[in-house]
Each structure stands twice: as structure tokens, then as C-alpha cells.
N, C-alpha and C positions, 0 to 999 in steps of 0.2 A: 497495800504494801508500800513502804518508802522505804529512800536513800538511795544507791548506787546500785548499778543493774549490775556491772560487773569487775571485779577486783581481784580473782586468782588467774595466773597466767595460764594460756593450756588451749588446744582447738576444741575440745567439748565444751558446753555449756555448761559446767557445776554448778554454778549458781543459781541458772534456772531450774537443775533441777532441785537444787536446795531449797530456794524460796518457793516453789513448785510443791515440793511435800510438804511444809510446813505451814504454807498456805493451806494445805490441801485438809490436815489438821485443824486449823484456824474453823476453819467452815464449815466443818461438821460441828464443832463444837457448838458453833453458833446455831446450827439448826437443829440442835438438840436441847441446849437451855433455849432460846428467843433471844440472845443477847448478841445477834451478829455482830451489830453495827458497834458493837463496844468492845472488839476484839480486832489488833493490828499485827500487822510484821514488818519487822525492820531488817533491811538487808543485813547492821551492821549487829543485832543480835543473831540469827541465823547465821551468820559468820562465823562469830563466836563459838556456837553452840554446835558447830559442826566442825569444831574443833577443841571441844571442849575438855578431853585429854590433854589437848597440849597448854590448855591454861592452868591446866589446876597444877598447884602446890600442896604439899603436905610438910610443913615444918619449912617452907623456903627451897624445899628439892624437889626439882623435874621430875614425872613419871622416867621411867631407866626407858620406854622404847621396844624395840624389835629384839628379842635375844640373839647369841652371835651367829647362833646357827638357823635362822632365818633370814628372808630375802630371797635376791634372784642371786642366779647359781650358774656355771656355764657351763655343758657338755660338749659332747662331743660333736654334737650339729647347733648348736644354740642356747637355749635360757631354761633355766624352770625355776619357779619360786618357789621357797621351804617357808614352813609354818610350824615352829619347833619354839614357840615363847612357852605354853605348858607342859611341865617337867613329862606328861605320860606320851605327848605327843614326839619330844627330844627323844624319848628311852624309844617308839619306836623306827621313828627315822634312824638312829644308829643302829639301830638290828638291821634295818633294810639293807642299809650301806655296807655293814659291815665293818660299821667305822668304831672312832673311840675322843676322834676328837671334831671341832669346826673342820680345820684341816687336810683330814681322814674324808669326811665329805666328799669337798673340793676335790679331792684328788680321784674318789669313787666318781662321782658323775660325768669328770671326763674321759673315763672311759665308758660313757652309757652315753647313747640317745636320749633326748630329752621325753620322749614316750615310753622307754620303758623304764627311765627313772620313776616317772608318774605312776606307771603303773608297779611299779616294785613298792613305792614308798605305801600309795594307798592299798595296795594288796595285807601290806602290813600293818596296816589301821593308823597311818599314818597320816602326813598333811603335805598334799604339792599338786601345784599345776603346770603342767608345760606352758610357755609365753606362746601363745597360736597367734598367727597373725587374723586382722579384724574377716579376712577372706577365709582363713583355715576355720574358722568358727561358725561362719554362718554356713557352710558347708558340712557341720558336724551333727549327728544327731541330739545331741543336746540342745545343740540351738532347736533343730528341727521339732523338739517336744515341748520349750516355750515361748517360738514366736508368737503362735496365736491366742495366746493367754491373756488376759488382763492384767493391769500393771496388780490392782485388788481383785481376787476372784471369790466371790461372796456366792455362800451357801444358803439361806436362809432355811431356816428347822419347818420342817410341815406343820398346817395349822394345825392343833390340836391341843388337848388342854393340858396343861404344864405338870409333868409328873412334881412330888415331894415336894418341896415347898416352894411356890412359886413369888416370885423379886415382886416386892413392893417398892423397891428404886424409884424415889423421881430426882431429878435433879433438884439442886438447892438454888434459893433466891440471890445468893451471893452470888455476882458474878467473878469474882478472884476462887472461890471454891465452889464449883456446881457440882464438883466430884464428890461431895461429903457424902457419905457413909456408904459407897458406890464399894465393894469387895473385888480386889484384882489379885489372885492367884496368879503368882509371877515364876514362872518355869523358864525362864531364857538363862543366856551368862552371855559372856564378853560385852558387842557395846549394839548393836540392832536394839534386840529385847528389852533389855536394858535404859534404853534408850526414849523405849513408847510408853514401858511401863515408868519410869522417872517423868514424864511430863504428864502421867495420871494422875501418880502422886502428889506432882505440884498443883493441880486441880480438885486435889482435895481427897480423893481417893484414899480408900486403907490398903495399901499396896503389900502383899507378904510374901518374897522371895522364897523359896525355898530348891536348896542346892544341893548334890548327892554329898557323902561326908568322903566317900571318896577319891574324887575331884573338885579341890578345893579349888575358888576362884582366886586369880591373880588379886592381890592387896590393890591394886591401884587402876586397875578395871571396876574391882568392885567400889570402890571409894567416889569414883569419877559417876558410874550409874546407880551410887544408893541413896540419895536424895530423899526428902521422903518418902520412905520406906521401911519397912522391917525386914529381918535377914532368919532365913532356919534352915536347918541341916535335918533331911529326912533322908530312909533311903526306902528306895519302890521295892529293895530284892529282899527287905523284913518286911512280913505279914503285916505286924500288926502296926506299923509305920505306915505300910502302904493303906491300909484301914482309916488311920488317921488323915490321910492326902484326899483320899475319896471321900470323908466326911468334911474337910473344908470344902471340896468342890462342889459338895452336897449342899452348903450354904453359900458360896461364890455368886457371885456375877459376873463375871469376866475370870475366862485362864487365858493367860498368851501363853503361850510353848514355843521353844526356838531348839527345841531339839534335833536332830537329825528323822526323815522322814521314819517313820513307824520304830521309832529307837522305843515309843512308851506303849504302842499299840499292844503289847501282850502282859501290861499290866493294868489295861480297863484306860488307857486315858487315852489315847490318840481323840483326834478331834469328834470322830462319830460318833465313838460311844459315850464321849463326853452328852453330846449333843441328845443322844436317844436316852440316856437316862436322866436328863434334865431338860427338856424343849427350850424353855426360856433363857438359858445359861446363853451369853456372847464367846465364842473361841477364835481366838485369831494365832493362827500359826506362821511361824519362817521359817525358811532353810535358805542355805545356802544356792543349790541349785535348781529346785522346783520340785514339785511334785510328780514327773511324769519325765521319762529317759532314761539312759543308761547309768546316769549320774546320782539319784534323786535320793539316795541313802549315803551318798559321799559325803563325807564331814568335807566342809567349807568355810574359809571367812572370805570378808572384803579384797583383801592381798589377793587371792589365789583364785577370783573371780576375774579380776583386772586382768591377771595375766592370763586368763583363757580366753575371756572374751575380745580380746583385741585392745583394751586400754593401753597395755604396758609397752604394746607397737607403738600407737597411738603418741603417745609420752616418752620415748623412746627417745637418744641422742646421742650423740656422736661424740668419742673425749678421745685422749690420746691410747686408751687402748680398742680404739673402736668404738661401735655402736653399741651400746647398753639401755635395755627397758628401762620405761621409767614408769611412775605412778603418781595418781590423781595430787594434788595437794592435801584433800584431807581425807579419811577415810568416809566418801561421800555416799557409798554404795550403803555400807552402816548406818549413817545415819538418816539419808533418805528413806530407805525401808524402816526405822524404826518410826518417824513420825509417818507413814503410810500405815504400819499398823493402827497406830494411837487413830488415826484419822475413820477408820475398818472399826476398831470399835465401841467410837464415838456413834459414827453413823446403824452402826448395828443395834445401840443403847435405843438409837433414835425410833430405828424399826419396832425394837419391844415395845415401846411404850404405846405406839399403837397397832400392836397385833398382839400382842404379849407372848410373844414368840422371839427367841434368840437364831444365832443362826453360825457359819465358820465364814472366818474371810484367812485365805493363804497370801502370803507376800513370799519373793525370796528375792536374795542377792543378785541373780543373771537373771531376774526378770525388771529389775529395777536397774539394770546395766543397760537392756534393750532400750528403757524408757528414757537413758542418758543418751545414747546415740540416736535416738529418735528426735532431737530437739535440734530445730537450725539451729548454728551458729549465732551467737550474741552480734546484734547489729554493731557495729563500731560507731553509729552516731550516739547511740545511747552512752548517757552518764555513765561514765566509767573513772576508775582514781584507786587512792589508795584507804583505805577505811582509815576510820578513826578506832583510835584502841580502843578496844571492848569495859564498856564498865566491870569491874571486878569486885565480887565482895569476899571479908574474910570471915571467920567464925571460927570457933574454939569447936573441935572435936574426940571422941575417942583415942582416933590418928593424930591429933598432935591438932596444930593452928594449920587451917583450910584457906585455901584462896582459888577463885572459881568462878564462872559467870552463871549467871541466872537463866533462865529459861527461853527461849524465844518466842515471848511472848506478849503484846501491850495488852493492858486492859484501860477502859477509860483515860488513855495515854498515860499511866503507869504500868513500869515493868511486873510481872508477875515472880513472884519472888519463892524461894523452896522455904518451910518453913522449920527443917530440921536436917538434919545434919548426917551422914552415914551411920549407923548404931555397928556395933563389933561383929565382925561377920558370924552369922551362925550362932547368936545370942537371942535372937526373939522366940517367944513360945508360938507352938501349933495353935493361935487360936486366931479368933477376928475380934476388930473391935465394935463396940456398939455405945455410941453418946462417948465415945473418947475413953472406952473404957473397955479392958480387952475382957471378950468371950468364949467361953470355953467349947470347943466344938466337940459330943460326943461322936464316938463311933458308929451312932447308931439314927444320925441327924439326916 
């Protein structure tokens, strides 16, 4: 790793844990192709890249941000943050509230406690977390269900011979693409998933999103994480769609899921029976809160991890109407979990190839929060300063002209570069490719 240890203001060490996962990334990758020692990281791309939302342009304009009805919020004992940027999640916070505008809100929550805002909004299938202090949290059963977890908790598949058609995978002799012709069924949205599967991609991976038609993904979420990639709109609750999904996973190597705990378990895909009907398949899952607690089917992001687990105390400050939460610099919870995945199932690729057995690794949001508080304090001798701006490249897309930073990644001291562009959400075919050429996956593969 080079350049500057540390450069966001804050008494956590984000940095470390930034350069921390993506290092962590780095090193699998290496010990999966052989090409360690020709793979680096740079503080000042990891910077970059762990804010890589806020660099990108589309036509010259800034992503829009937080919608108005997100954020921290004040009740009538304290704080809780809303998570109201997707139109389904705004329509149900205003049922909860009973409201009709931002406003309406603000003026419901102060008359509620901040606990039973939390629980009114998610009762509603909503999105909020009361601001707990770093002591009200590790006090909670939630904490108490992923203290002792691993920051990666890897399942590996029992030995046994590989149902249906078993991964002829090896990595390729390029070290800029050893992901070539490597299949990643990409089931995430917002920026985690997103996040591990787009630096697949960049590795050369045939990455093929596919999103409910539903719930469309934000235009500038999806533009920021589609990178090389493909985009397709399936849905699990049509048959013969869902037939479809289970025939690419039939030919896969890799699914991430970033769904909500067992949201897909009663259509055949949660991770085990992914796993028992293919041995050799890699599954790497996230959520928000973990696998195990009272929490662990609660829809979650970044934002509303912070304010449970103690950050928004943490970052927290004083203005003229008082003290007000505050939060990380970038959304580091996001993105460290995303390159932890990537890093789960590099290292899992690495297991197949010799056991030829796949296996699940889980990651989530408040378990990669633990791994933030878990790290001393940035020594103050160490190089510290202000970065140097991020190299920026542009490129002509669907979306209009692109401006964006590249990967965090050296190779042979060359940056690792994305080699296509976001394609129109929800335009690629249900199929994979093979020699750069798409394949058609029957139902019956």
C-alpha cells in the first residue's frame, strides 16, 4: 500500500478501514491468479473510490443526494434517521407518520420517541434507526448476535462431487483481466453489492445484474455501480422467469445477493440451496444487519447502520441549535463491505480450484461497523495531509458524457481501468457470455 495514512477528519479510522478492505481484496486476488506481487493500492485511489458517487458526473451534474425526506430527524427524546430516497420506501414512511409532506414528518416524530418512531416506520416496511448511543448499542441484542462473528463468515460446501455441470473456471494469464470468462450473477442494488460486483467486472468477469421490474434502481446508483456489467429485469414471482434465474445459476459461478435476509429463500435461491443444488457455485451474501438477531430481516443501508451503532454519536456536534448526529465522511460502511465481499469471493474461487468445491461467505453492514470501531486510532506521526485530486476519466455513454474514477487498483504500476460503460438499465438479455459472445441459457441447463 502507498501514499498518506490518513486524510478524512473524524476519531474513527476510515481510512484504515478502507485501505484495510481493499487491501484485503488486493490479496486474495493475488493468491488466486499468482500475480501478487503485481497488484498495489494507493491510498489516494481508495479515496477516490470510496467515494465514487460523489465524483461521478453525468452530462456535467452532480448525483441529486439524500432525498428531502431522509436524514436525522428530531423527536421527542432525540434523533432517528429516515431512509426515504426510494419512491416505495417515501410512500411507506408517510403511511407510518401519517403524513403527506417532509414537514408532516418533522412534526409526527416530535411527538413520538425515537423507539417507537423506529418501530412504527419498520413495522411499516419502512426504513429508520433511532441514533443509539455507542453504549445503548453494545447493550442491545443486536450487537449481542454479531459481536462474535467474523468480519467474513465462510461456509465452505461439503466435499462431494459437484452436481449439474461442474466450473471449468481458471483464471486467465492476463494479469489486468484474470476474471475472463469467470460468470457473476449479480442480485445486489444500491452501492455494497454493487460495489464487489463492479470491481469483478473490472477484472474481467461477465457480471449480469438482474433487478425486480418492480423496484426500479435509482438512475444514478445504478450508473455509479454498472461498470462493466450487464443490466436485466427479471421477476422471482413469474414462474417461468423464475425458471430462467435458476437456469443462469445453473450455469454461474459466482451469485452475490444483497437482499434482505431469506427475502429469496422461498423461491429456491437463498444461499443453501443455491449451494446444495450446485456444490461448486461460490455464494457471497450481505445484509444490512447480519444473519442472527432481532434485526436480521430488517431492511438496512449505510445511513441507518451509523446511527444505530454509535457513529452518528460518535460524529456528532454542537451548532447553534444544539447538538446534532453527524456521519462518516463517505459511506465507508458501503463500501468496505463491498470490496470484503469481492475479497470472499476471490478467496472462495481460490478454495474451488483446489477442492472443486464452492462454498457462502456472509458479510453485513453492523458487522463491518464493529470492524471500524475495532481499529486504534490513526497514530498522529503518521503521513497525514490533504490528498491530491483523484485522476478522473470521461467517456461517452447511454447517460449522456460520464466523468468518474477508476478502480482501486495498480497493476504492474498501472491503474486498472473499467472497460465499458453503464449499458441502459434493464436492456441486457437473460443469457451469459462465452469467447465475448452472449449465450443462451435454456431452462433446462
Amino acid at each position: 500500500m502507498t501514499g498518506l495514512r490518513t486524510w478524512w477528519d473524524g476519531d474513527l479510522d476510515v481510512e484504515g478501514l478502507a485501505m484495510g478492505s481493499v487491501q484485503a481484496a488486493a490479496t486474495a486476488l493475488g493468491a488466486l491468479t499468482g500475480f501478487g506481487g503485481r497488484y498495489c493500492v494507493s491510498s489516494g485511489s481508495v479515496a477516490a473510490s470510496f467515494d465514487s458517487l460523489g465524483h461521478l458526473r453525468i452530462n456535467g451534474a452532480k448525483p441529486h443526494g439524500f432525498a428531502p425526506a431522509s436524514g436525522f430527524r428530531r423527536t421527542s427524546d432525540g434523533w432517528i434517521r429516515l431512509h426515504a430516497n426510494y419512491p416505495h420506501h417515501a410512500v411507506r414512511l408517510m403511511e407510518a407518520l401519517d403524513a403527506s409532506t417532509p414537514q408532516d414528518v418533522d412534526e409526527a416524530l416530535l411527538a413520538m420517541t425515537s423507539l417507537a418512531a423506529e418501530d412504527a416506520i419498520n413495522g411499516n416496511r419502512g426504513v429508520a434507526a433511532a441514533v443509539r448511543t455507542r453504549a445503548e448499542w453494545l447493550a442491545s441484542p443486536m450487537h449481542a448476535a454479531i459481536r462474535n462473528d467474523p468480519w467474513i463468515a465462510f461456509e465452505p460446501a461439503p466435499a462431494s462431487p459437484a452436481l449439474g455441470r461442474p466450473s471449468t473456471w481458471r483464471p486467465s494469464t492476463d494479469p489486468f483481466r484474470p476474471l475472463a470468462g469467470l460468470r457473476v450473477l449479480d442480485l445486489t442494488r444500491v452501492i455494497a453489492g454493487p460495489t464487489a460486483t463492479r470491481f469483478l467486472g473490472a477484472l474481467g468477469a461477465d457480471v449480469l445484474r438482474i433487478d425486480p421490474p418492480q423496484l426500479p434502481e435509482l438512475e444514478e446508483a445504478f450508473v455509479d455501480g454498472g461498470f462493466d456489467k450487464r443490466s436485466a429485469v427479471a421477476d422471482v414471482e413469474d414462474p417461468a422467469q423464475l425458471e430462467v434465474i435458476r437456469a443462469l445459476v445453473g450455469a454461474a459461478d459466482v451469485v452475490v445477493s444483497g437482499y434482505r435476509n431469506g427475502s429469496l429463500d422461498r423461491f429456491g435461491l437463498g444461499a443453501e440451496a443455491l449451494l446444495a443444488d450446485k456444490p461448486d457455485l461460490v455464494v457471497a451474501t450481505l445484509s444490512a444487519w447480519g444473519r442472527e438477531g432481532p434485526w436480521q430481516r430488517r431492511r438496512g443501508f449505510d445511513s441507518l447502520v451509523q446511527a444505530a451503532c454509535g457513529i452518528a454519536e460518535v460524529y456528532g456536534q454542537e451548532d447553534d441549535g444544539g447538538w446534532k448526529p453527524g456521519a462518516l465522511p463517505v459511506q465507508a460502511l458501503d463500501h468496505a463491505t463491498g470490496y470484503g465481499v469481492a475479497a470472499a469471493v476471490l478467496a472462495l474461487l481460490a478454495h474451488r480450484l483446489g477442492t472443486g468445491t464452492g462454498g457462502i461467505a456472509a458479510l453485513s453492514l453492523a458487522r463491518t461497523a464493529e470492524e471500524l470501531f475495532s481499529l486504534p486510532a490513526a497514530d498522529g506521526a503518521d503521513a497525514a495531509g490533504a490528498l491530491q485530486p483523484p485522476d478522473e476519466r470521461e467517456c461517452a455513454s447511454l447517460y449522456g458524457r460520464l466523468r468518474f474514477v477508476e478502480p482501486p487498483l495498480m497493476v504492474d504500476g498501472a491503474p486498472l481501468e473499467y472497460r465499458r460503460p453503464p449499458v441502459r438499465y434493464g436492456s441486457s438479455a437473460l443469457v451469459w457470455r462465452q469467447d465475448d459472445q452472449l449465450l443462451l441459457v435454456s431452462s433446462d441447463a
